[in-house]
C-alpha positions as CSV (number, residue, x, y, z in Angstrom):
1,X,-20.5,-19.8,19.9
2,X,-18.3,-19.6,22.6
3,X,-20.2,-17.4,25.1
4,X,-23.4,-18.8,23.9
5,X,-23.1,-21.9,22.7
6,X,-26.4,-23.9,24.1
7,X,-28.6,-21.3,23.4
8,X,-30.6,-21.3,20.5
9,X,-29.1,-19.2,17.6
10,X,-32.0,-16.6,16.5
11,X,-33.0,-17.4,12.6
12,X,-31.5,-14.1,11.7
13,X,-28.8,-15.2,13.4
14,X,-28.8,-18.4,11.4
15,X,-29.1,-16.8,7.8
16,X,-26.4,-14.6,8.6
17,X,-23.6,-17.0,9.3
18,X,-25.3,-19.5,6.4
19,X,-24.7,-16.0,4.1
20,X,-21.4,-15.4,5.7
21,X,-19.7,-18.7,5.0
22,X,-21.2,-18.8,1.7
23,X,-18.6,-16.0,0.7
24,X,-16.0,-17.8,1.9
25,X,-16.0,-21.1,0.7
26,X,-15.6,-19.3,-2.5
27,X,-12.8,-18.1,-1.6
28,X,-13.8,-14.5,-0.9
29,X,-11.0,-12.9,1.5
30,X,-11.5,-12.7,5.1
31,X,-11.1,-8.8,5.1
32,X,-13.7,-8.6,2.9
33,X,-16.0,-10.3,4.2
34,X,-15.2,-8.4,7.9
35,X,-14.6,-5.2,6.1
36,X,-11.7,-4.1,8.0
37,X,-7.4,-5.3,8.6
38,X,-5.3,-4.5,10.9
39,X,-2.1,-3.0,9.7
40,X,0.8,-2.1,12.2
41,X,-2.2,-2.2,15.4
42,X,-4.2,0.2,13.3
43,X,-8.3,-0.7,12.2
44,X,-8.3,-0.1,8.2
45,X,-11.7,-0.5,6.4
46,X,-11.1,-2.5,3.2
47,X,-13.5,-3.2,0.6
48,X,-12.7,-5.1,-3.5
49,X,-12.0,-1.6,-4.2
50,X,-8.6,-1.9,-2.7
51,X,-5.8,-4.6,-1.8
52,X,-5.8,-6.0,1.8
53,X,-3.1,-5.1,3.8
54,X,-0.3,-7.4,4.6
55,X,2.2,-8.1,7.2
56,X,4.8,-7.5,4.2
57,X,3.9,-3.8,3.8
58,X,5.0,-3.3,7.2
59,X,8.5,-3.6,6.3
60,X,8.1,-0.3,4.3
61,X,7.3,1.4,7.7
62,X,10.1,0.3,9.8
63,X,12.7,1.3,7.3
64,X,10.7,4.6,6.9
65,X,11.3,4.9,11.2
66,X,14.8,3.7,10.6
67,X,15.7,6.3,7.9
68,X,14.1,9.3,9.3
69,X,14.3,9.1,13.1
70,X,13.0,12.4,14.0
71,X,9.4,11.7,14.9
72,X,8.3,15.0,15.4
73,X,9.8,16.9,11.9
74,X,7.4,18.4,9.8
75,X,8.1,15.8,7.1
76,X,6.5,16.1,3.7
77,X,5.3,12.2,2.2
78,X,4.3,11.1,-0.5
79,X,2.7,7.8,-1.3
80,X,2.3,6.1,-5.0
81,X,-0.8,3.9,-5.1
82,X,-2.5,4.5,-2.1
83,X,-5.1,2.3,-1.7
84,X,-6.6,2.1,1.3
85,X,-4.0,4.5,2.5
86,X,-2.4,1.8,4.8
87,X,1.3,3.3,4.4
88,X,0.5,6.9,4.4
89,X,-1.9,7.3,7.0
90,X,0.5,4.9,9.9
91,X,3.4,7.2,8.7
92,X,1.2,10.2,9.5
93,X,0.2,8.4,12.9
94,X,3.9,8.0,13.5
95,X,5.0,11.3,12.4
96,X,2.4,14.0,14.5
97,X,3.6,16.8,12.6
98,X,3.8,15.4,9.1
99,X,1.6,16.2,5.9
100,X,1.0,13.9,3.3
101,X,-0.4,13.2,-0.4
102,X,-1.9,10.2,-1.6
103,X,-2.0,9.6,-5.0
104,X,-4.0,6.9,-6.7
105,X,-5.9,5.6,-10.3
106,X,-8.4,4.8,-8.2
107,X,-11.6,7.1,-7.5
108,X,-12.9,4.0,-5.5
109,X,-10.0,3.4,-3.4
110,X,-9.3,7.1,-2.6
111,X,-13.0,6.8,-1.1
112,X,-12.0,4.2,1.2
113,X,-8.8,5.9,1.9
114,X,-10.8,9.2,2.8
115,X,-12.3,7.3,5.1
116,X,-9.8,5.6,6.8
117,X,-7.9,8.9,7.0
118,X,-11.0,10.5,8.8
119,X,-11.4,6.9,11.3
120,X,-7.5,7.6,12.2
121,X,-7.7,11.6,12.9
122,X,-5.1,12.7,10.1
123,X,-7.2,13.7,7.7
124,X,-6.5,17.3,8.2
125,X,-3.0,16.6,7.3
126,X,-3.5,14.2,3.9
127,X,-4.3,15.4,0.5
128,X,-5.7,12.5,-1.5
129,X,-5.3,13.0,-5.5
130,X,-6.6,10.9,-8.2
131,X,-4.2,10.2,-11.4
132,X,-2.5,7.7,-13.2
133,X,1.6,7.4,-13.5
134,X,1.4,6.0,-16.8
135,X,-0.4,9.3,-18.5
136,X,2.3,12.1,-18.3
137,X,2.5,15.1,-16.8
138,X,1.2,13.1,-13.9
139,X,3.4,14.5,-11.3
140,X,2.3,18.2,-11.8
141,X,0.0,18.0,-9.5
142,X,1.7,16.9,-6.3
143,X,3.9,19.5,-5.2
144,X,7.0,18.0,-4.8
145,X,9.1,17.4,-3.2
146,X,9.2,15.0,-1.0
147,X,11.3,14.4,1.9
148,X,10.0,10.6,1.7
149,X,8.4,9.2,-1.5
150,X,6.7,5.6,-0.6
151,X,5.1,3.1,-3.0
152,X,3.6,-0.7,-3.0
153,X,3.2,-0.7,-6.8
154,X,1.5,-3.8,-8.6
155,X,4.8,-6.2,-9.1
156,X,3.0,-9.1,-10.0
157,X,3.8,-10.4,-13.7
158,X,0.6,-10.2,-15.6
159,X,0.7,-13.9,-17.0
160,X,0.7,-15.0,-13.0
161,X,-2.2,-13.7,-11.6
162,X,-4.5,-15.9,-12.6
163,X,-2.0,-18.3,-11.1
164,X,-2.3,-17.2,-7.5
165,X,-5.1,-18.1,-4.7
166,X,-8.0,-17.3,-5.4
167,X,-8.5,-15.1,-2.6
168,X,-5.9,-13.0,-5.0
169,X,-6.8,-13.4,-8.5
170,X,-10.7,-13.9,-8.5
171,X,-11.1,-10.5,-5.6
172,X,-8.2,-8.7,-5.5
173,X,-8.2,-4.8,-7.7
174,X,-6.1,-6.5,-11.0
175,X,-4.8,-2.6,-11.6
176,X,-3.2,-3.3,-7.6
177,X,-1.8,-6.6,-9.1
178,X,-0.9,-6.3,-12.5
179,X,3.2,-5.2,-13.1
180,X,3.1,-6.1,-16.7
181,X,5.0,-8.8,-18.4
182,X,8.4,-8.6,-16.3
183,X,6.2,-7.1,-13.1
184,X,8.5,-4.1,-12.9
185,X,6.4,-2.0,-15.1
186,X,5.1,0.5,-12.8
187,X,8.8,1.2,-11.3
188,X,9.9,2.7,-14.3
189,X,7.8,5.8,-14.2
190,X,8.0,6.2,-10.6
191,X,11.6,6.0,-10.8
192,X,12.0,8.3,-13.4
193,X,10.3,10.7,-11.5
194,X,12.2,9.9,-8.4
195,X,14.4,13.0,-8.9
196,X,11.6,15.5,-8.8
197,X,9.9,14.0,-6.4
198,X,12.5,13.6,-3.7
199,X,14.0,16.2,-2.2
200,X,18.1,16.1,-1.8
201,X,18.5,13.4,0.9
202,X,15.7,12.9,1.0
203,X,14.1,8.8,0.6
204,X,12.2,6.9,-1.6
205,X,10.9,3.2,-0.3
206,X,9.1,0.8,-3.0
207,X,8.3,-2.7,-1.7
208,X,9.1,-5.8,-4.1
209,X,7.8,-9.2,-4.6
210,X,10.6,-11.8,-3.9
211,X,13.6,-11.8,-6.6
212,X,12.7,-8.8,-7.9
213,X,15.4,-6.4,-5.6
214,X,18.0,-6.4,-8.1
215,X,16.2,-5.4,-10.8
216,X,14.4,-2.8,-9.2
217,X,17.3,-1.8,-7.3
218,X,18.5,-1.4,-11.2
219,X,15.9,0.8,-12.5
220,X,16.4,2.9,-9.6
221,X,20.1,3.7,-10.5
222,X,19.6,4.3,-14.0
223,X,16.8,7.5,-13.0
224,X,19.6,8.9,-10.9
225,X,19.0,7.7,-7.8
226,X,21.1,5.4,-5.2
227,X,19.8,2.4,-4.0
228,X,20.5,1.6,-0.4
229,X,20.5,-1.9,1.5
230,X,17.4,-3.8,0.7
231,X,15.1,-4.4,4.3
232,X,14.1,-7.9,4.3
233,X,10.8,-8.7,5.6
234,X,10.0,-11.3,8.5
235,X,10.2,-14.2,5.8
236,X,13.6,-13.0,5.1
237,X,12.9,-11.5,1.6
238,X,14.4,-8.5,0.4
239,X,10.8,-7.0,1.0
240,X,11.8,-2.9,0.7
241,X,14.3,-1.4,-1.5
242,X,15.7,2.4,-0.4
243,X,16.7,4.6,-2.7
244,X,18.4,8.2,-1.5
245,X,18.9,11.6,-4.0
């Protein structure tokens, strides 16, 4: 509109945009509709299939960088609810020699992930695994451990979602959502595997929703690990909790 403003649009054009801002006066979010967010400068396809990326998660890689300085180590990662493999694949990016798993409930999501790990060139060093943290036995498969266990977890309490903007509740993946009643559900099996998983001082990072830092910091302790400091994101809320073994 800019560039080409007095010219006449063509009716394809037209139809387009008409189709376009159909989807988001109701609501439908932005990345969606575009198919792609940027997270820390990096192009990630997106799709309903998985959350959108947010500023928020970020947090979770500059205490990752702050923890484990060494940028060329042959780290081993592991991330929890992968999604569109927004955390894993930047911490591969950041880390040249690192390998990584992805784990996710999510055949759909790992498909998008797949491809964002092939768009970003680090595919070669990610293993992406479908399974579920509620069934047990589900950490058999991973190979642990980890030198750095990461996780965005639902943390939402179920009875809220259909509380939030719409954008949220009527598009965004409920299983990416939904934390049960308190919203801490899905920390309790993560952290109980937290010992396996992590190698001796080595790090485990889950992000929280606002309030929750305590509690999870809580949870933590009780599985035998040792919370650290809790990072606070650029709204000032204890965004990242730390966790050492």
């Amino acid at each position: 509109m800019i560039a080409r403003g007095r010219d006449p649009a063509p009716p394809a054009m037209a139809e387009a945009l008409r189709t376009l801002t159909v989807r988001r006066i109701r609501r439908e979010p932005m990345a969606y509709i575009l198919g792609e967010r940027e997270f820390w400068g990096l192009p990630f396809k997106v799709t309903p299939a998985v959350l959108v990326p947010r500023p928020d998660s970020e947090t979770v890689i500059e205490a990752a960088l702050a923890l484990m300085p060494d940028r060329l180590r042959a780290w081993r990662i592991l991330d929890l609810g992968l999604g569109s493999g927004c955390l894993l694949l930047t911490l591969l990016k950041e880390f040249a020699n690192a390998r990584g798993v992805g784990f996710d409930a999510s055949v759909d999501a790992l498909a998008v992930a797949t491809e964002n790990a092939r768009a970003l060139g680090v595919a070669d060093r990610a293993a992406l695994l479908q399974g579920d943290w509620r069934i047990p036995g589900w950490t058999e498969p991973l190979g642990a451990p980890f030198d750095l266990v990461v996780s965005n977890p639902p943390y939402i309490e179920a009875a809220a979602i259909d509380g939030l903007m719409p954008e949220v509740s009527r598009f965004e993946p409920r299983l990416a959502l939904d934390g049960g009643p308190d919203g801490l559900a899905a920390y309790r099996p993560i952290a109980a595997a937290g010992p396996r998983l992590v190698t001796g001082g080595g790090y485990l990072l889950v992000e929280g929703g606002e309030g929750q830092a305590s509690g999870i910091a809580g949870i933590l302790a009780a599985s035998g690990l040792r919370p650290l400091t809790p990072v606070k994101d650029l709204g000032g809320i204890d965004r990242v909790i730390p966790a050492t073994h």
